[in-house]
C-alpha positions in Angstrom: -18.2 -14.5 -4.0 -21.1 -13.1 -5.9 -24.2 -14.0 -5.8 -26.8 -13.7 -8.6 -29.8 -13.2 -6.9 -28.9 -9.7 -6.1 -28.4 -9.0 -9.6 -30.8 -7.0 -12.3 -31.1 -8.4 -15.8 -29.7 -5.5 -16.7 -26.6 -5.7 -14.3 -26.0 -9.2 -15.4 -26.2 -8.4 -19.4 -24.0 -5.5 -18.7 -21.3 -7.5 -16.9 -21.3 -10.9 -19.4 -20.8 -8.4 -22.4 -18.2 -6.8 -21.0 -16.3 -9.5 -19.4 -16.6 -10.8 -23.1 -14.7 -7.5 -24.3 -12.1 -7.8 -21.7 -11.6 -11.6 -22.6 -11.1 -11.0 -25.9 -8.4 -7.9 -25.5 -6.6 -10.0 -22.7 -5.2 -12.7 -25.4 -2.7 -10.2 -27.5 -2.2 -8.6 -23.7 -1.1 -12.5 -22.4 1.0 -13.2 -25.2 2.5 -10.3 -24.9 3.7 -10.5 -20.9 4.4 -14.2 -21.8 7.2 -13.2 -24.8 8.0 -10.5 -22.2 9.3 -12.8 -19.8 10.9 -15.1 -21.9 8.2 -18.2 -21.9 5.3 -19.6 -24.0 2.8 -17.8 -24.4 0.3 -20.7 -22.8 2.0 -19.7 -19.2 0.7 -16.1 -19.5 -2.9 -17.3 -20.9 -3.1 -19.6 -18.2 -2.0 -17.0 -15.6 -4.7 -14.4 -17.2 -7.7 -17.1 -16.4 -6.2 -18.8 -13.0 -5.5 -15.4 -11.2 -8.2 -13.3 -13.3 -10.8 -16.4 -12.0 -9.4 -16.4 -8.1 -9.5 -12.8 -8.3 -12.9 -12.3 -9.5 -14.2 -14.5 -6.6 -12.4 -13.4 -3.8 -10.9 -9.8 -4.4 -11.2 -6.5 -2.3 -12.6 -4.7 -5.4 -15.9 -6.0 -8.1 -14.7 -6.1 -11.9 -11.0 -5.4 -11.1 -9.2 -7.6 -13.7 -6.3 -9.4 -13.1 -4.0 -11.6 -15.1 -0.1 -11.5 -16.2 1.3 -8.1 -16.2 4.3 -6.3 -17.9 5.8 -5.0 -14.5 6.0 -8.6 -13.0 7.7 -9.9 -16.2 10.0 -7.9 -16.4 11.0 -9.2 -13.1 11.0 -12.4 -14.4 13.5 -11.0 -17.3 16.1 -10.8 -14.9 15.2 -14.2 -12.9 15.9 -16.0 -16.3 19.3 -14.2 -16.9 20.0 -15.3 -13.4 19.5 -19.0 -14.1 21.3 -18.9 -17.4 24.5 -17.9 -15.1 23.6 -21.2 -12.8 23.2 -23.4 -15.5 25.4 -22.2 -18.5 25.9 -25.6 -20.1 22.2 -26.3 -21.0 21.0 -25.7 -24.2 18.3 -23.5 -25.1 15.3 -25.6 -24.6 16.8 -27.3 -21.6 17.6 -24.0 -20.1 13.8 -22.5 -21.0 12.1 -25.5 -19.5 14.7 -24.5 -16.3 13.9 -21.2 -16.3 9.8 -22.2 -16.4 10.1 -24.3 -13.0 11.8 -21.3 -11.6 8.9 -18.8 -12.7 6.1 -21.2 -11.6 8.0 -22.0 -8.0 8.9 -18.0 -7.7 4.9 -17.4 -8.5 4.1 -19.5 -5.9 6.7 -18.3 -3.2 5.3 -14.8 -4.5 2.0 -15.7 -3.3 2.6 -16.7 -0.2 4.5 -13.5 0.4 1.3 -11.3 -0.6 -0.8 -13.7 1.3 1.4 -12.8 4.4 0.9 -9.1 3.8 -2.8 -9.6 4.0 -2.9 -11.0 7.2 -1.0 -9.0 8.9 -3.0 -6.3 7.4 -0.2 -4.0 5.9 -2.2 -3.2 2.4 -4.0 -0.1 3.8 -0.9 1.1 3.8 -1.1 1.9 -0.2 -4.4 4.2 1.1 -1.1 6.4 2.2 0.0 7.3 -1.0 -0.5 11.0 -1.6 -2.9 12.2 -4.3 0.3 13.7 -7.0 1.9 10.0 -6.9 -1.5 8.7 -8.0 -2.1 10.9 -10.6 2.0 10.1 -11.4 0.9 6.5 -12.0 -2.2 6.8 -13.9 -0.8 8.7 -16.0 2.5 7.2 -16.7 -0.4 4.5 -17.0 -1.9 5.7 -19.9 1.4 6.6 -21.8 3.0 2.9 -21.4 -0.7 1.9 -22.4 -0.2 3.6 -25.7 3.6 2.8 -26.1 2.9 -0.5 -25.5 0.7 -0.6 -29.0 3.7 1.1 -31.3 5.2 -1.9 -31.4 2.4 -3.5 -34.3 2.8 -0.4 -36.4 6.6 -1.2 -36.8 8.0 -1.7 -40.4 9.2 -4.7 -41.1 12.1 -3.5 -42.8 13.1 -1.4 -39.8 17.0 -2.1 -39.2 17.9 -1.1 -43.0 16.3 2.7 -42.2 18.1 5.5 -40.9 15.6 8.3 -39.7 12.4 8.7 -37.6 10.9 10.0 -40.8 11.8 6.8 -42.9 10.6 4.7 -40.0 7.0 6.7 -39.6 7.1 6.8 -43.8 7.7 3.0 -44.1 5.0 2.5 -41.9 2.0 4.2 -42.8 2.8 2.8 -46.1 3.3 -0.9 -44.4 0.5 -0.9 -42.6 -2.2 1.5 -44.1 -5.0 -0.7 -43.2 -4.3 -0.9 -39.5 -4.3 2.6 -38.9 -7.3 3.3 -41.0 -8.7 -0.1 -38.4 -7.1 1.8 -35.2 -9.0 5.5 -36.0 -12.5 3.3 -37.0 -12.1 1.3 -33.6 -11.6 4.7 -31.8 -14.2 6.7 -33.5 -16.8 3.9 -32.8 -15.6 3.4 -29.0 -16.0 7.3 -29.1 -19.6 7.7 -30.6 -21.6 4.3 -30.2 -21.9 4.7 -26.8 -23.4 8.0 -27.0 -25.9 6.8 -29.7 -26.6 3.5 -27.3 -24.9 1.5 -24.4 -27.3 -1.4 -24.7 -24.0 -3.1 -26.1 -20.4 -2.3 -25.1 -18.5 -0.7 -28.0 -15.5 -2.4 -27.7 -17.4 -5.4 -28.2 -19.5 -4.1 -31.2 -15.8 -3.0 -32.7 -14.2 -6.4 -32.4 -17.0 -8.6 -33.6 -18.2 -5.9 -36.8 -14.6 -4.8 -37.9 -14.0 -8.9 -37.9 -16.5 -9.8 -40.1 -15.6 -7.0 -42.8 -11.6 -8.2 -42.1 -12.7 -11.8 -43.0 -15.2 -11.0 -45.5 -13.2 -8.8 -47.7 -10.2 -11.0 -47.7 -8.0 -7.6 -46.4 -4.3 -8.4 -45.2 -4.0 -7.3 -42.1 -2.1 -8.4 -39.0 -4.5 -10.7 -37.1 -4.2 -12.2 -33.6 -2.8 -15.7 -34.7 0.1 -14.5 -36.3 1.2 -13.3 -32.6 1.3 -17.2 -31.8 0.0 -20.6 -32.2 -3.1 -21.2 -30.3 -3.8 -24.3 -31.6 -2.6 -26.7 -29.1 -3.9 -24.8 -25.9 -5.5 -27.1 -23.1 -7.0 -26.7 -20.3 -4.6 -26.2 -17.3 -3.6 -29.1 -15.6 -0.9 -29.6 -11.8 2.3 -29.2 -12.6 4.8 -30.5 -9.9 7.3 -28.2 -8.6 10.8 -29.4 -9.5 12.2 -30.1 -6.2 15.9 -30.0 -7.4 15.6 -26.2 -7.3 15.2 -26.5 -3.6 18.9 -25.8 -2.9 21.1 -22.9 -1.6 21.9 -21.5 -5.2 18.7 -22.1 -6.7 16.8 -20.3 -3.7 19.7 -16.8 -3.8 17.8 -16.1 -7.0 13.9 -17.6 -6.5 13.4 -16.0 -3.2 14.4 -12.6 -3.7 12.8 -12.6 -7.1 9.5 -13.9 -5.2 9.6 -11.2 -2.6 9.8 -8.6 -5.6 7.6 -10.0 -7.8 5.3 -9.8 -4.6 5.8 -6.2 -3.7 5.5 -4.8 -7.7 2.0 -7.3 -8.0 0.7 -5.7 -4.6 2.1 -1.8 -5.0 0.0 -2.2 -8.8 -2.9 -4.0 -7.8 -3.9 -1.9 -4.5 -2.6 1.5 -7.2 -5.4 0.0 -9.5 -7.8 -0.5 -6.7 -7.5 3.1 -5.6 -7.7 4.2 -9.2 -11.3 2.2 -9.6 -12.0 3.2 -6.0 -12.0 7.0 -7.5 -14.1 5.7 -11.0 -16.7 3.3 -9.2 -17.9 6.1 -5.7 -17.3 2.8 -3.5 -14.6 1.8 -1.4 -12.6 -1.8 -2.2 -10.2 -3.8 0.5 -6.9 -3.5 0.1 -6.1 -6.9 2.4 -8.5 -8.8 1.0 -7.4 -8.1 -2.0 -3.6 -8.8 -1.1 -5.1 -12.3 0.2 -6.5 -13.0 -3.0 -3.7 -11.7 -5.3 -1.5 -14.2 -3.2 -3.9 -17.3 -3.9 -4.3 -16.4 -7.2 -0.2 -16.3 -7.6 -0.2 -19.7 -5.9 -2.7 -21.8 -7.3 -1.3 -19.9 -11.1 2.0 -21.4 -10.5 0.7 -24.9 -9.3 -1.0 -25.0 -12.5 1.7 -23.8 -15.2 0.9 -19.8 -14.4 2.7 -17.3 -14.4 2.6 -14.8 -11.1 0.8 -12.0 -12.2 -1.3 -8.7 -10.7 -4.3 -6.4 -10.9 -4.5 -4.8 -14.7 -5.4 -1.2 -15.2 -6.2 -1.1 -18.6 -8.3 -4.4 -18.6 -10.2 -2.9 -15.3 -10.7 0.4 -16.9 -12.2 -1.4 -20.6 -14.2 -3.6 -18.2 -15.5 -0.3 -15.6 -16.3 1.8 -19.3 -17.9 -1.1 -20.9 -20.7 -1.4 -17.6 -18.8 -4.3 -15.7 -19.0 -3.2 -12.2 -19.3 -6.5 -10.7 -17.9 -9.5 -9.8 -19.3 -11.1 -12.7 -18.2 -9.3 -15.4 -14.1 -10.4 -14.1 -15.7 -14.4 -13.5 -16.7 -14.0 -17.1 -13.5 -12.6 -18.1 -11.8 -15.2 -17.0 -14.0 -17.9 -17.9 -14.5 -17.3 -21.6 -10.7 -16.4 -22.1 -10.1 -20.0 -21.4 -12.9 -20.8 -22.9 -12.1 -19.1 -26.4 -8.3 -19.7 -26.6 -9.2 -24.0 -26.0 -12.6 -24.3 -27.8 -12.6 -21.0 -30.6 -8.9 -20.6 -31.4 -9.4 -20.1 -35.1 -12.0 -17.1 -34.2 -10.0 -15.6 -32.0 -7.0 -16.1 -34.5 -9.0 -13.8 -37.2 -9.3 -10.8 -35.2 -7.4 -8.0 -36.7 -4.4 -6.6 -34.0 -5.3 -3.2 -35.0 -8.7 -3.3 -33.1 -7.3 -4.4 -29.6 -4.8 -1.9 -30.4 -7.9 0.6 -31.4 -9.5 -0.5 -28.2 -6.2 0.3 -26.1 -5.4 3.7 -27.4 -8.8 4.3 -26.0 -8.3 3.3 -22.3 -5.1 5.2 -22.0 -6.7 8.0 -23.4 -9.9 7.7 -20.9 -6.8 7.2 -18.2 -4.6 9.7 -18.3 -5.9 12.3 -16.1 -5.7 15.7 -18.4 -7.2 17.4 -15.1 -3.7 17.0 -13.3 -2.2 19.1 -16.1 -4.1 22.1 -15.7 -4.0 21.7 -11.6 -0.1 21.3 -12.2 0.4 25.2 -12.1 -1.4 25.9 -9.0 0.1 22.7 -7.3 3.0 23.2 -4.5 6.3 22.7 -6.5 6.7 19.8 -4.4 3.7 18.1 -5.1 4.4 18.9 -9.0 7.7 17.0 -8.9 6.2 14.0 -7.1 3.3 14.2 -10.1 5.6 14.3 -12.8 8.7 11.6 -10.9 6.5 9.1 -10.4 5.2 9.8 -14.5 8.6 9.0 -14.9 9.4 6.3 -13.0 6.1 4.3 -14.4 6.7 4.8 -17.9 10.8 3.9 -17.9 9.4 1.5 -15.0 7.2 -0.2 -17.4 4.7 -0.9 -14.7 2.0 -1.7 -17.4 
């Protein structure tokens, strides 16, 4: 828990601005996961607020941010395809309601799995993991960080062209506007700060570049054509469908939960080490495991999906001055807050300015240092770096 007392004005202004930031970039980042794994994308925005909200409160590390993530969705891809074998005579919405109670009882089977590995104390065993495999996974990181943003810039015409060239030609001239949005969004992440920090850039980018968007009446691709935000409610209990407690049903939820567990915990206590390294101070790894677990838990009582620590949200929030446990509570809080109450704002934000804001954490991520150290690294230690690279980005752990 925090407690305000022992903050400064300035510590407290510094943490509500840029849990505002991270709120605002976790929506397209929600959606996302939530498409990702096959389900609405109200299961990943609730999972972003429940878990981000438990987390904030009772995590091992101040302003790590946590929500749904690509790596535990993709888990969740192959739960889905797993039920669609067990129950091939549903139709599609039958069998996507299905596949929903299995990801909220999984999330909550996951939970108790991670909460199992905190007590028994087993996360300092992440503190193991050799300096080349952490480089590996901050940088592989920062390049499914980037990746992960190509996606908007794609033509829409796409399938009719033949050639890389056609595809990057077609696209600058599709979507001219975004990328003149993307380099403005960079440039002023780049340069406000060093002009003043009395307001976090990313923040300054998103609001300003709005207005002008809306103002000028320019077509651009803007938050609410990703989905329908209209109908959003606060989270309420959802019941979990006790015909799924049989033999078959549990040969595909419990060894999904268990992994699902191990991928949330091996990234979370990864990003913990990561913002161990940015912040000088040292985080708990068990506590953190604890809280990861009931925020799994009380995500899929409440229509969640399981979900785990976020590097790029944790490194917007560390850059933008959110070193505490506010900053994440705030997070949380106004994400809900926005997508129930201020839907149609958040609808008008142009994509390209998250995106803007993203190409700048995996820049500030990747560490360019482990290039040059590659050449006087062991060969041994080289091929872990660039393996576990590898692995992350064709993992995408992101």
């Amino acid at each position: 828990m925090f407690n305000l007392q022992n903050y400064s004005t300035q510590n407290i202004k510094n943490d509500v601005l840029s849990g505002a930031v991270v709120a605002v970039a976790l929506v397209p980042e929600a959606i996302a996961f939530s498409f990702i794994a096959g389900v609405s994308p109200v299961v990943g925005l609730y999972a972003a607020f429940i878990i981000g909200l438990v987390t904030s409160l009772l995590g091992g590390k101040p302003g790590m941010i946590s929500g749904a993530t690509g790596a535990v969705a993709i888990v969740f891809v192959s739960l889905g395809l797993n039920v669609a074998e067990l129950h091939p005579n549903l139709d599609r919405e039958a069998l996507s309601m299905m596949i929903l109670h299995y990801i909220l009882l999984a999330s909550i089977f996951a939970g108790m799995f991670q909460i199992m590995v905190g007590v028994l104390k087993l996360g300092k065993f992440i503190r193991l993991v050799p300096q080349p495999a952490m480089f590996g996974f901050v940088n592989g990181l920062a390049i499914v960080i980037a990746l992960a943003q190509i996606k908007f810039f794609a033509p829409s015409n796409i399938d009719q062209l033949n050639s890389w060239s056609e595809i990057v030609l077609a696209s600058f001239q599709e979507h001219t506007l975004m990328y003149i949005i993307v380099v403005i969004t960079m440039l002023l992440m780049h340069f406000l700060p060093k002009l003043t920090k009395a307001v976090p850039s990313g923040l300054v980018a998103i609001v300003g570049i709005t207005i002008i968007v809306f103002a000028t009446g320019a077509e651009t691709k803007l938050v609410g054509e990703l989905a329908d935000l209209s109908n959003v409610s606060f989270p309420s209990f959802v019941m979990p469908d006790t015909s799924l407690f049989t033999m078959d049903s549990m040969m595909i939820i419990i060894p999904s939960a268990i992994l699902v567990g191990l991928v949330g915990l091996i990234e979370s206590l990864l990003t913990l080490s990561v913002l161990d390294e940015m912040s000088g101070t040292r985080g708990s790894g068990n506590k953190e495991c604890i809280a990861q677990g009931i925020g799994n838990i009380c995500s899929g009582s409440f229509g969640g999906m399981a979900g785990c620590a976020m590097i790029g949200q944790s490194i917007i929030n560390y850059t933008s001055g959110g070193l505490g446990r506010l900053s994440s509570f705030t997070a949380a809080v106004l994400l809900i807050l926005l997508v129930v109450s201020f839907s149609d704002i958040i609808a008008i934000i142009p994509v390209a300015v998250l995106v803007g804001i993203m190409f700048m954490v995996s820049i500030g991520t990747f560490e360019f240092s482990s290039i040059r150290r590659i050449k006087y690294m062991p060969k041994s230690d080289a091929f872990v770096l660039i393996a576990v690279t590898v692995i992350t980005v064709f993992a995408d752990l992101a």
